[in-house]
C-alpha positions as MATLAB code, in Angstrom:
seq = 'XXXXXXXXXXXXXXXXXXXXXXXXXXXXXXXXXXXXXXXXXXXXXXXXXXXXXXXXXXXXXXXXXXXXXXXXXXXXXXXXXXXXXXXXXXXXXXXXXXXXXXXXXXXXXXXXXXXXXXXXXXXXXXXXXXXXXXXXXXXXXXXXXXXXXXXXXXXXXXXXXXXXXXXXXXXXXXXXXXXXXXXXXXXXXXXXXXXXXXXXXXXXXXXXXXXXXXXXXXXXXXXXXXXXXXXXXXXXXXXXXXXXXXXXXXXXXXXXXXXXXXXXXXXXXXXXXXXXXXXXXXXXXXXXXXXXXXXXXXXX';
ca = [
       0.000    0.000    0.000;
       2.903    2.168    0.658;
       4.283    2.332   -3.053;
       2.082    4.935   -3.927;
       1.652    5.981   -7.554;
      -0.304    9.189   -7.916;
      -3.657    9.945   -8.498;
      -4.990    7.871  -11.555;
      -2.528    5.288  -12.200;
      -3.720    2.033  -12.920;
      -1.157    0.104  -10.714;
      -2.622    1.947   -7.606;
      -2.548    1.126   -3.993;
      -6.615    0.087   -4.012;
      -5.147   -2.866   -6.312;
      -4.019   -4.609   -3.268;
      -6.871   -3.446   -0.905;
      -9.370   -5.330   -3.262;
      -7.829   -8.448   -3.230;
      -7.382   -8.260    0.473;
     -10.826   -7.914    1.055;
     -12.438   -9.871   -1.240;
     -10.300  -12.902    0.003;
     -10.500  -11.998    3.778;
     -14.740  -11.956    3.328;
     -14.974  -15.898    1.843;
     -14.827  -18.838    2.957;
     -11.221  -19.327    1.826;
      -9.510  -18.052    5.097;
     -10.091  -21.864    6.489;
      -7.240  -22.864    4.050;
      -4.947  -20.297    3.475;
      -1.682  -19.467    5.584;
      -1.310  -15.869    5.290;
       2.326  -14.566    5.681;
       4.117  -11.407    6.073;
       7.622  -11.330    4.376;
      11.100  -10.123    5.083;
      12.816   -7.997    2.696;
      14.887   -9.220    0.065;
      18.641   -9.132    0.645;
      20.199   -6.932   -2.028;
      22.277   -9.555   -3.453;
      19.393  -11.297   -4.670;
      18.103   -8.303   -6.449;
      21.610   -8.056   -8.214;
      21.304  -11.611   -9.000;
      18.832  -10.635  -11.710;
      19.703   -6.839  -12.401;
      22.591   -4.561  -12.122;
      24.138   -3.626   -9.506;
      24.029    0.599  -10.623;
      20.822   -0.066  -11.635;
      19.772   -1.346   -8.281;
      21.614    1.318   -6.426;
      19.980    4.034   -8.641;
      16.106    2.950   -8.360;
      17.051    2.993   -4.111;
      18.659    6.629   -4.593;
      15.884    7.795   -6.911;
      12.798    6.712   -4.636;
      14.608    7.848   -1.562;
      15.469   11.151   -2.977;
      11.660   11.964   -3.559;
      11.686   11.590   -8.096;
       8.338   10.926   -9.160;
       9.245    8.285  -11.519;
      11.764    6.045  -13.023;
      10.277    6.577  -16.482;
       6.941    7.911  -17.853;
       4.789    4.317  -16.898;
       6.718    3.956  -14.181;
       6.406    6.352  -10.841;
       7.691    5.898   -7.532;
       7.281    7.040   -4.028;
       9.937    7.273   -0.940;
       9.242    3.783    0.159;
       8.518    2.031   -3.477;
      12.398    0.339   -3.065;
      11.562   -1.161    0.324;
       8.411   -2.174   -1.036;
       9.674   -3.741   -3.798;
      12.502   -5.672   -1.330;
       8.741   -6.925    0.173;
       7.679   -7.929   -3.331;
      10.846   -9.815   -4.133;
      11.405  -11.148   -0.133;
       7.432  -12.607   -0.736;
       8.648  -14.641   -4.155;
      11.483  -16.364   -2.640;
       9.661  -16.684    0.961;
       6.944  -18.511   -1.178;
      10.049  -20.794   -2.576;
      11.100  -21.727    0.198;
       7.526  -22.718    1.632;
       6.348  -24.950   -1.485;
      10.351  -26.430   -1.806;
      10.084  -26.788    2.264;
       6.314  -29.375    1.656;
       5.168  -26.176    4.233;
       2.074  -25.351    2.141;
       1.011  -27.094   -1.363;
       1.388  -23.975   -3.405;
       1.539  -20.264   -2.872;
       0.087  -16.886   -4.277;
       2.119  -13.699   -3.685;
      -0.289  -10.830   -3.840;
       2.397   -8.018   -4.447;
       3.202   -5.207   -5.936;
       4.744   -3.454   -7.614;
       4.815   -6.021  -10.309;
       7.707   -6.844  -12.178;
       7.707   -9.072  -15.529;
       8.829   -5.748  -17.808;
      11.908   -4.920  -15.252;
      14.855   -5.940  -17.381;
      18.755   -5.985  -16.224;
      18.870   -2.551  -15.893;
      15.532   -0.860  -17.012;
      12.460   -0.281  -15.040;
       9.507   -0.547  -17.601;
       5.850   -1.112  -17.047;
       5.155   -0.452  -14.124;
       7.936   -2.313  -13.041;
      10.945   -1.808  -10.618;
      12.504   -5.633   -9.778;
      11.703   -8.815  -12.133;
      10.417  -10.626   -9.233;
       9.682  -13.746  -11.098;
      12.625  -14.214  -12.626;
      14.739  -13.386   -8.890;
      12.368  -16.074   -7.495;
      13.809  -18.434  -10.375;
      17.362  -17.836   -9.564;
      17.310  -18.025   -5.966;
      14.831  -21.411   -6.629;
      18.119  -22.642   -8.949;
      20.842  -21.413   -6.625;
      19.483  -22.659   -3.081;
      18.329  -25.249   -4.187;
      20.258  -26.505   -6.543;
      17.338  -27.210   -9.116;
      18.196  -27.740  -12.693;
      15.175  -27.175  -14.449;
      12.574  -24.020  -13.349;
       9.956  -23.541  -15.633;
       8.276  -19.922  -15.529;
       4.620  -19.429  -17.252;
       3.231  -15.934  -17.957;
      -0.626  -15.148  -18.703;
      -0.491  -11.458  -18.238;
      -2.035   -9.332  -21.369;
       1.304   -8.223  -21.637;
       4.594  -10.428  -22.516;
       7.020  -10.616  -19.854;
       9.802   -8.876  -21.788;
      12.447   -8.960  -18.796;
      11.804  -12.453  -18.043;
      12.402  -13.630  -21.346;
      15.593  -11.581  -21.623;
      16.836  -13.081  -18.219;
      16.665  -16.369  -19.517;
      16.822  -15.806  -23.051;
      20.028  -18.072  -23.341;
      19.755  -20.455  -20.664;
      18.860  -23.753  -21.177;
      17.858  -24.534  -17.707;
      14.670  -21.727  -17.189;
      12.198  -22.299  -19.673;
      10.223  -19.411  -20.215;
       6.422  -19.462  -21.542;
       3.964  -16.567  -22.181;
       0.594  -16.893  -23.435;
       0.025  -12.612  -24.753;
      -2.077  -10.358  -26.668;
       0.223   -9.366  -29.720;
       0.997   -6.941  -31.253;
       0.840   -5.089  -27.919;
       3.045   -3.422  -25.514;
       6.070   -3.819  -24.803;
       6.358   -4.949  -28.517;
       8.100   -8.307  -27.909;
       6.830  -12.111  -27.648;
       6.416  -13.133  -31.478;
       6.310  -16.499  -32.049;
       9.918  -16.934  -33.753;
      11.154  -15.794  -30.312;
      12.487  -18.942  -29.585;
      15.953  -18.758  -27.113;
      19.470  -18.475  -28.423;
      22.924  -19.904  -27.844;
      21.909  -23.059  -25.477;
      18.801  -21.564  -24.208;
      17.357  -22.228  -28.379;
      13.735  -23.683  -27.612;
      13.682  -22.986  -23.996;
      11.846  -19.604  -24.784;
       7.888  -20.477  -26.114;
       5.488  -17.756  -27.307;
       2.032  -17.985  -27.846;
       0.996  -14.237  -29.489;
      -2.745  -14.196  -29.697;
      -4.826  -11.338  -31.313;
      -6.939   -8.950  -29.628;
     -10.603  -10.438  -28.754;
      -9.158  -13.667  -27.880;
     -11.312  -15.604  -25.391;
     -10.791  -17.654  -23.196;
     -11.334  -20.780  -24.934;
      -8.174  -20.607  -26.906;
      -5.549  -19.930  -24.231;
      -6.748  -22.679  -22.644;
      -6.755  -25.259  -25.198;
      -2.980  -23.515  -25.980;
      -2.431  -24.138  -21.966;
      -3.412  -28.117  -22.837;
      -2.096  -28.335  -25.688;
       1.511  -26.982  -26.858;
       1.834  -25.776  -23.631;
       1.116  -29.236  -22.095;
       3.390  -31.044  -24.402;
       6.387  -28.871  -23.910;
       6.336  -28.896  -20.109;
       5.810  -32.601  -20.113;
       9.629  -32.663  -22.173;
      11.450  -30.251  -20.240;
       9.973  -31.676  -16.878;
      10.705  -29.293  -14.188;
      11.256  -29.182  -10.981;
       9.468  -25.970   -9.608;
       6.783  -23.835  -11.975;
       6.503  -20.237  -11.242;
       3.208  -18.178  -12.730;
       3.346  -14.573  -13.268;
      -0.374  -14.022  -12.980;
      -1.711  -11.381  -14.597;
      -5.421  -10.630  -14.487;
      -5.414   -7.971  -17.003;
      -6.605  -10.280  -19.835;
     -10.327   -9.958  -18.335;
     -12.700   -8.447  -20.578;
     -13.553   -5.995  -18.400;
      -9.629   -4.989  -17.775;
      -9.156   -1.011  -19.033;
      -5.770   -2.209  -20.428;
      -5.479   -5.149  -22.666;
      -8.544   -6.224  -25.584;
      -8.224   -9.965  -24.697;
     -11.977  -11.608  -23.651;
     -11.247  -13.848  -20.775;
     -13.784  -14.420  -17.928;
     -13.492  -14.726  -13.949;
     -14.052  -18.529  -14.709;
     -11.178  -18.627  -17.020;
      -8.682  -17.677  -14.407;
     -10.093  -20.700  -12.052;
     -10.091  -23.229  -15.297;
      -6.293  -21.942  -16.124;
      -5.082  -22.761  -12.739;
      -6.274  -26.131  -12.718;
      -4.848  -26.696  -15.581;
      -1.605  -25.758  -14.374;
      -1.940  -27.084  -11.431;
      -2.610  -30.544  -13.162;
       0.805  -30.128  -15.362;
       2.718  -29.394  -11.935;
       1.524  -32.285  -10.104;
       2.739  -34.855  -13.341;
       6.009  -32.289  -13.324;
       6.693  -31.558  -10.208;
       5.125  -32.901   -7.161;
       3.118  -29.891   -7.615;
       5.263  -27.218   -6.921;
       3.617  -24.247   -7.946;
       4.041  -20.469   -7.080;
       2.058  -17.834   -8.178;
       2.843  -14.013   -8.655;
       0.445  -11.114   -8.914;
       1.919   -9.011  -11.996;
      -1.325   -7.201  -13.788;
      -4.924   -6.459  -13.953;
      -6.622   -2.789  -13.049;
      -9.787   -3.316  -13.281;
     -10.667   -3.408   -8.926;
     -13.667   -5.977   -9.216;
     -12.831   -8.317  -11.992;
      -9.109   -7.928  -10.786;
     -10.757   -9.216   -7.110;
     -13.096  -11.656   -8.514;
     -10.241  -13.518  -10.615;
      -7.799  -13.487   -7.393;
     -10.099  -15.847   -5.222;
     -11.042  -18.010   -8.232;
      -7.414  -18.430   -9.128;
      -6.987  -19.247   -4.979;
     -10.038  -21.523   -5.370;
      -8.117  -23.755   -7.654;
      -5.010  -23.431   -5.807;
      -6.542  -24.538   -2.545;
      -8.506  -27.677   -4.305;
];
């Protein structure tokens, strides 16, 4: 609530209010372990992005700049918020890696799937996904992470991340052409890390129909070969058709549907290691609504 972004802006505060609520008023609370998290060390932040660059989005939000670019604006505690963010992604690891919960949801912001090595973009200050993914390789010792993005938007900074390494497949199901202007199909991976990269560009008015039969189908298949040993989600829940942001057609239903399939993929995978992070989706209700059905899923 603290990473305050001005009057107007989309990724606002009330984002994280409405999911609160709507998940503290159902009959989910019987089932879920809700956590505070500790910071993120910096070193984990520079796993994933450069050190300068790290040092200059901490100088910038402490010195009282508006923004880091013109999608992008900041407050004076938006860096130790976004230590939260990234602390709650590899806090989650550790609890689903642990056998301490099933799966986990980290409902933070600010997001971070457009943050690249040394860019803020998007909304986005830290890649939080793609942190999560190192520090799930590093501690413990995992070979194969696979990372699966359903935002509206392709994950531009996770793909670069991982763009030529063989051992994080990367995934994202996007509208296209669309902001940030990457995720076409021939995006593939290079060096060793050629295939590990897999987009699926759909076209405005897309329901959601077709991402899941992609989700069961070439998605399916290509999990099933890699076989991984942790999935992470970057859950965006901007594809709604009632989202101000993206022209995609997907319900509140969809978002419950999606999970299970996912779910399903992670339990033949990966003894159903699954995290989830919160990346889009600005429209308060449907944005609220699509939370608890993706958490209805989770907790099945």
């Amino acid at each position: 609530m603290q990473h305050e972004t001005g009057l107007g802006h989309p990724e606002c505060p009330e984002r994280s209010r409405a999911i609160i609520d709507r998940v503290e008023n159902s009959d989910l609370q019987s089932v879920l372990q809700w956590r505070r998290p500790d910071p993120a060390d910096r070193s984990w932040l520079e796993s994933n992005h450069d050190e300068g660059y790290v040092r200059y989005v901490e100088e910038a939000c402490l010195s009282g700049r508006a923004g880091l670019d013109a999608d992008t604006p900041i407050s004076h505690d938006s860096y130790r918020v976004a230590q939260l963010a990234v602390g709650a992604a590899l806090e989650a690891v550790d609890a689903v890696m642990m056998g301490e919960c099933d799966n986990a949801f980290c409902a933070t912001r600010p997001p971070g799937h457009h943050a690249e090595e040394a860019k803020a973009m998007g909304f986005c200050l830290f890649n939080n996904v793609a942190i999560a993914a190192r520090y799930a390789r590093r501690h413990y010792k995992l070979d194969r992470v696979l990372i699966f993005d359903w935002d509206v938007h392709h994950g531009n900074g996770t793909q670069a991340s991982f763009y030529d390494d063989p051992q994080v497949f990367f995934s994202s199901v996007h509208q296209y052409p669309f902001y940030p202007g990457t995720g076409a199909e021939e995006e593939r991976g290079a060096g060793k890390g050629r295939g590990t990269t897999l987009n699926f560009p759909v076209s405005q008015g897309t329901d959601g129909k077709k991402v899941r039969e992609i989700m069961s189908g070439p998605l399916a298949e290509a999990v099933q070969q890699f076989k991984p040993e942790l999935i992470l989600l970057s859950a965006g829940f901007d594809a709604h058709r009632e989202d101000p942001l993206g022209q995609l057609f997907l319900e509140t239903e969809d978002y419950g549907a999606m999970t299970q399939q996912l779910r399903h993929l992670a339990d033949e995978t990966c003894d159903g290691r699954l995290v989830s992070l919160l990346e889009g989706g600005y429209n308060l209700k449907s944005l609220a609504e699509s939370v608890e059905a993706h958490l209805r899923a989770l907790t099945l």
